[in-house]
C-alpha positions in Angstrom: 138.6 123.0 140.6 136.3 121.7 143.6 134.6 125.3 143.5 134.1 125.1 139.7 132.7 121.3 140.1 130.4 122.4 143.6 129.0 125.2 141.4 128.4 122.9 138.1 126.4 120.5 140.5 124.7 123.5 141.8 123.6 124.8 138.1 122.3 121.1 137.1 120.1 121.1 140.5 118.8 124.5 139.6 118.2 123.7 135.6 116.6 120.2 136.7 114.7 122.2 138.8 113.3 124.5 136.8 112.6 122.1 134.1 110.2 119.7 137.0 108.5 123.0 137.4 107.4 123.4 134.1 103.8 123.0 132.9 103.1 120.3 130.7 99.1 120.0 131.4 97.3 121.3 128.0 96.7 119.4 124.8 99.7 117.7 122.8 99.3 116.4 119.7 101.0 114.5 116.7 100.8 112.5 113.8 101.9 108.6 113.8 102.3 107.3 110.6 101.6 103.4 110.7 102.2 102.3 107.0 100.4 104.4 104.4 97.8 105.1 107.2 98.2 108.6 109.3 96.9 109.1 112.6 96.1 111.8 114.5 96.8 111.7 118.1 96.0 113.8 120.9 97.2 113.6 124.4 95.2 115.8 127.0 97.3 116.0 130.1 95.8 117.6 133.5 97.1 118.5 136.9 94.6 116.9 139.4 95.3 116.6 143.4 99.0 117.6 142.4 99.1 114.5 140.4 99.5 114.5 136.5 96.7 112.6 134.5 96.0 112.0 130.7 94.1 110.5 128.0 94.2 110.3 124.6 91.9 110.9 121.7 92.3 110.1 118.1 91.0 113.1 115.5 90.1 111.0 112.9 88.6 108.3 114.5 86.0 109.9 116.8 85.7 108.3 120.1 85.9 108.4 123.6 88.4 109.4 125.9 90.8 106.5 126.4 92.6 105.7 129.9 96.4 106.8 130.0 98.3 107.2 132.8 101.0 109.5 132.6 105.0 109.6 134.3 106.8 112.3 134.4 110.9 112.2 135.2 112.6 115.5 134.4 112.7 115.9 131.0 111.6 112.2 130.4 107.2 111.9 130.0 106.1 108.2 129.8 102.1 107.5 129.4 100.7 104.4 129.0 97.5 102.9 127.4 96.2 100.0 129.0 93.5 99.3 126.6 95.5 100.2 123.3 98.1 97.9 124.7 100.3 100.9 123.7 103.4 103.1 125.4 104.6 106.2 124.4 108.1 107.7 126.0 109.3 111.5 124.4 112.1 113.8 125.8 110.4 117.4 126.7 112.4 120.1 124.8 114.2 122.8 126.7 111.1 125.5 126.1 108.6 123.2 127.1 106.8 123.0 123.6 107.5 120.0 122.1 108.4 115.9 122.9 110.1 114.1 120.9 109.4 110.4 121.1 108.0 106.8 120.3 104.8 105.1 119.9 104.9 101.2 121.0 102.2 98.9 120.0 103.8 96.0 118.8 107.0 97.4 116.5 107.9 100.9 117.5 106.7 104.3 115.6 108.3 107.7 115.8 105.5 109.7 117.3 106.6 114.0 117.8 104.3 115.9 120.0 103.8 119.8 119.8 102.1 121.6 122.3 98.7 122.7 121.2 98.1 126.7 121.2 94.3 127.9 119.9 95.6 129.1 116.4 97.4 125.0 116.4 94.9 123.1 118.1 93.0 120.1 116.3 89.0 119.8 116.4 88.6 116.6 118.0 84.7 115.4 116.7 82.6 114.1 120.1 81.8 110.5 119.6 78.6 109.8 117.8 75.9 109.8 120.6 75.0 106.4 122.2 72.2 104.4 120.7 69.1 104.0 122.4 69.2 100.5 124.1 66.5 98.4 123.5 65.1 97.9 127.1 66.6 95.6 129.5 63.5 93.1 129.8 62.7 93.0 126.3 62.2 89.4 124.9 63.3 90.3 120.8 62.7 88.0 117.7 63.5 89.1 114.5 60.5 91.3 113.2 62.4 90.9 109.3 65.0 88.9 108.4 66.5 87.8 105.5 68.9 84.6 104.8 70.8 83.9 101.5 73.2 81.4 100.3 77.1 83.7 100.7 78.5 84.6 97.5 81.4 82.0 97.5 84.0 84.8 95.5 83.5 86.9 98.8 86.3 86.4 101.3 86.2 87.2 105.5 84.0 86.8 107.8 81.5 89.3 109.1 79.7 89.3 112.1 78.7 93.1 113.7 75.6 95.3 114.6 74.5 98.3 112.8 72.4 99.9 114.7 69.4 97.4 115.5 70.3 95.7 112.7 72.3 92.4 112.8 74.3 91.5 109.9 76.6 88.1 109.2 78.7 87.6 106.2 79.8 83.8 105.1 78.7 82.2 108.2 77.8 78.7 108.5 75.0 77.2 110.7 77.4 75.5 112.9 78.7 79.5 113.4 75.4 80.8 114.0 75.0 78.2 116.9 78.3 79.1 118.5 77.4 82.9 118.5 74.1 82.1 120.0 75.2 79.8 122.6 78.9 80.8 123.0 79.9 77.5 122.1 83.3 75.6 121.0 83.1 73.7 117.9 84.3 70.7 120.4 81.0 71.9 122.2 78.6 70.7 119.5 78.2 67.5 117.9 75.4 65.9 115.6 73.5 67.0 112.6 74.5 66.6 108.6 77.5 67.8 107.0 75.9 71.1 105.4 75.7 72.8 108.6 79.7 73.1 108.7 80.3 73.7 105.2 77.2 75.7 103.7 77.5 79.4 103.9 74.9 82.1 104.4 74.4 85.9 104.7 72.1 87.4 107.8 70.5 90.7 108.1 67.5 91.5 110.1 65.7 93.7 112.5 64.0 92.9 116.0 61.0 93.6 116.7 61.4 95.6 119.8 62.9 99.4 119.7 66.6 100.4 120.4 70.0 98.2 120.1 69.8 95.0 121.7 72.7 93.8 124.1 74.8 90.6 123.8 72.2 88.6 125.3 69.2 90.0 123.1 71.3 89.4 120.2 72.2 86.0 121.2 68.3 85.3 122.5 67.5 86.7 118.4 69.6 84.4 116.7 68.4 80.9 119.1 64.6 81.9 117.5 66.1 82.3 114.4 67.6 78.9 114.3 64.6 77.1 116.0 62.4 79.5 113.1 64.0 79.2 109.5 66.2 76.0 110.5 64.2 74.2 112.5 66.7 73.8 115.0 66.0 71.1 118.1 68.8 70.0 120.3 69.7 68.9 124.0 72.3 69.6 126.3 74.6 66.9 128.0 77.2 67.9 130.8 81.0 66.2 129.4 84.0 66.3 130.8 86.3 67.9 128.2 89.8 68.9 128.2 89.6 73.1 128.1 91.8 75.8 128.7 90.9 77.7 132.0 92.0 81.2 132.9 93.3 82.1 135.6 94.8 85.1 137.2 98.7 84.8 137.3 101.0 85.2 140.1 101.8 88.9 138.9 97.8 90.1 139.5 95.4 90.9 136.6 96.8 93.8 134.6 93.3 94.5 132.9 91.6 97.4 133.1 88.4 98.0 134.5 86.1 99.7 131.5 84.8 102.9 132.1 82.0 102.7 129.3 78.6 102.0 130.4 78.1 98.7 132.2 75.0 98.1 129.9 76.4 99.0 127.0 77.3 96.2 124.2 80.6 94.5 124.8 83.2 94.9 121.4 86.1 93.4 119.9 88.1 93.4 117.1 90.8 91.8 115.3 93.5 93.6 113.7 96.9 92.9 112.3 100.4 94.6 113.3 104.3 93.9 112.4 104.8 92.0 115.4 101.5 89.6 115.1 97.8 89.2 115.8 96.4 92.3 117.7 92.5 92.0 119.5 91.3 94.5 121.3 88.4 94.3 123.5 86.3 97.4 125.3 84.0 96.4 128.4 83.8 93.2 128.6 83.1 90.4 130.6 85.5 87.6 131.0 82.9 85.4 130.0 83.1 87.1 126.6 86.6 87.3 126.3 86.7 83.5 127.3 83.9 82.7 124.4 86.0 85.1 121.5 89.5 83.4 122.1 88.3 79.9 122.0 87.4 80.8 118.1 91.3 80.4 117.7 92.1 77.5 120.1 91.3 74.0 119.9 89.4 73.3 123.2 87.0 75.2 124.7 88.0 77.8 127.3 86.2 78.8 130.6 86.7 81.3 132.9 87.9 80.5 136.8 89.4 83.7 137.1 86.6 85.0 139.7 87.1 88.5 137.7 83.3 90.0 137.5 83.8 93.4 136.1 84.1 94.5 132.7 87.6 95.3 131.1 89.2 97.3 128.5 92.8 95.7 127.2 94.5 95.0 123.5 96.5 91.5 123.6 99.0 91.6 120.8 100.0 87.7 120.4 101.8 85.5 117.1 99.5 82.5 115.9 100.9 79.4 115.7 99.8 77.9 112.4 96.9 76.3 113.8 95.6 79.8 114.8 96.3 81.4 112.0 94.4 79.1 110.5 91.3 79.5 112.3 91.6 83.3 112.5 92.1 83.8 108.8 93.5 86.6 107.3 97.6 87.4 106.6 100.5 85.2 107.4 101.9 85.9 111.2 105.2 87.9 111.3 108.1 85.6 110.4 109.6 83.5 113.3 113.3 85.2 113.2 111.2 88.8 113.1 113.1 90.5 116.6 109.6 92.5 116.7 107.1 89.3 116.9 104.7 89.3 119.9 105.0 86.4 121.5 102.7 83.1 121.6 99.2 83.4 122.6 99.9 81.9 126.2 102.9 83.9 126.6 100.8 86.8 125.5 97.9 86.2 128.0 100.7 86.0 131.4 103.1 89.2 130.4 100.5 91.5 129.0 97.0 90.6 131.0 98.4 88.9 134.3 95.9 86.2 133.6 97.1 82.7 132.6 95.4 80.1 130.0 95.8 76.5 131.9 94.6 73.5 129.8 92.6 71.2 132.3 89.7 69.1 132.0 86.3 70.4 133.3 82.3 69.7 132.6 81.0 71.5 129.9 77.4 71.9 128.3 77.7 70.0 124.6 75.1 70.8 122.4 73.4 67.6 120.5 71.7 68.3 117.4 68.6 66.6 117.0 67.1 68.5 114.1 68.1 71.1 111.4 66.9 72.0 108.1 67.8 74.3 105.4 66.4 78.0 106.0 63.0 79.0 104.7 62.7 80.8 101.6 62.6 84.8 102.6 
């Protein structure tokens, strides 16, 4: 009986052996089906200084290369995508051609991978070239730019660049301020009651050549104001109470972004099983700071001392207040075992950053002056 047990040992070394040496670099793909919606997944695993690496590409979604790193444990292959906020863990077959797993972004998704072969193998589309970026000392107004009243049947908000162009959806002036000055609605005070509750539509061109960046945009929209709304103000320094971020005792878990570092910042909201999902590709905490005050009720400022540019996805469940302010469907139910946690909660376990409310000097805008726009 020992001999039989010394030479079962013996077999299980040499099968777990064999199975570590197996090559699992190449192209693996499968389909996740969220919902009604399908999507196409491609993991591209490579063998670099005797270290496994991936990253993943959607099919049907062209875009770049995301960040994964990649854990490998006999038969047992773990990657993990920082800026998706998503995990995937599959169990290698014995032949080495397929893993069978599960895709975690909030509630978990039966996700089966098959190794790629050129007769199986997806076309994965490149990512639509770059824009050309408007240069970096250009001073842009808008060249054309037309303001109506929002068609009040129309739900959502929309704020987004295509191309040059900027285009807003149901936006009020009070809005239009706080995107050109990254303000708090606690961060401006003054003028009549049409500038919070009037509603307009956007769209217009600069007048200078290529996309503008964040700051262009933002520099657009202050001419704008002071243009077709006749906008005068001043700044005063308050104390107000704010929420700060910090980095928590864990260490930042964000990502550095690997996009270019003068590219335009992005986020977006979305909506999951277990809550409120936003994802965010390089950019600066001082961005990140001005997007999530939109759902909080102070202001919130960065003390992190974190200067880079990040890629992460924070997958959080409003408290009524935010889901107020963000809009959109009810948050998952509170005895849902799959909810995200609370925003706070959210910001510590999944960013290793912390949201402290403090008091701290801020600018406060003062309206002096506004009118309602120009005709076109």
């Amino acid at each position: 009986m020992k001999k039989l047990t010394l030479w079962m040992m013996a077999l299980a070394v040499l099968q777990g052996s064999a199975l570590q040496a197996q090559n699992i670099t190449g192209n693996w793909q499968g389909t996740l089906q969220a919902g009604p919606q399908k999507v196409r997944i491609v993991f591209k695993i490579a063998l670099e200084n005797d270290k496994l690496t991936a990253s993943l590409r959607t099919v049907d979604q062209p875009s770049a290369p995301i960040a994964t790193t990649i854990i490998r444990d006999g038969s047992t292959v773990k990657m993990t995508i920082p800026a998706l906020n998503g995990n995937y863990e599959g169990r290698l077959s014995g032949d080495g051609n397929s893993i069978a797993g599960t895709w975690t972004q909030g509630a978990p998704l039966a996700l089966n991978l098959a190794r790629a072969t050129p007769e199986t193998a997806w076309a994965i589309p490149e990512p639509s070239p770059p824009p050309v970026r408007m240069a970096a000392n250009a001073n842009p107004a808008f060249e054309v730019a037309t303001i109506r009243p929002s068609d009040p049947a129309r739900p959502g908000q929309i704020i987004t660049l295509r191309g040059a162009e900027v285009i807003t959806t149901n936006v009020t002036v009070h809005d239009l301020i706080n995107l050109a000055y990254w303000l708090h609605p606690k961060q401006l005070t003054g003028g009549p009651a049409w500038t919070e509750s009037d509603k307009f539509d956007l769209a217009g061109k600069p007048d200078a050549l290529g996309q503008p960046n964040v700051d262009q945009m933002k520099m657009m929209i202050q001419k704008l104001l002071a243009d077709r709304f006749q906008l005068k103000f001043h700044f005063e320094k308050r104390d107000l109470s704010v929420y700060a971020i910090g980095i928590a005792k864990t260490g930042a878990k964000i990502i550095k972004s690997q996009d270019d570092p003068k590219g335009i910042p992005g986020w977006s909201f979305g909506r999951t099983a277990s809550g409120t999902r936003i994802t965010f590709r390089n950019a600066p905490l001082s961005q990140i700071a001005a997007v999530l005050q939109n759902s909080l009720d102070k202001p919130v400022v960065d003390q992190s001392g974190l200067s880079e540019r990040y890629d992460f996805t924070l997958t959080f469940t409003p408290d009524p207040a935010q889901a107020a302010l963000i809009g959109g469907p009810p948050p998952p139910a509170a005895d849902n075992p799959d909810a995200a946690p609370d925003l706070f909660t959210a910001f510590q376990q999944q960013l290793g950053l912390k949201l402290e409310s403090t008091k701290a000097p801020v600018d406060v805008m003062v309206i002096d002056k506004v009118e309602k726009p120009s005709e076109n």
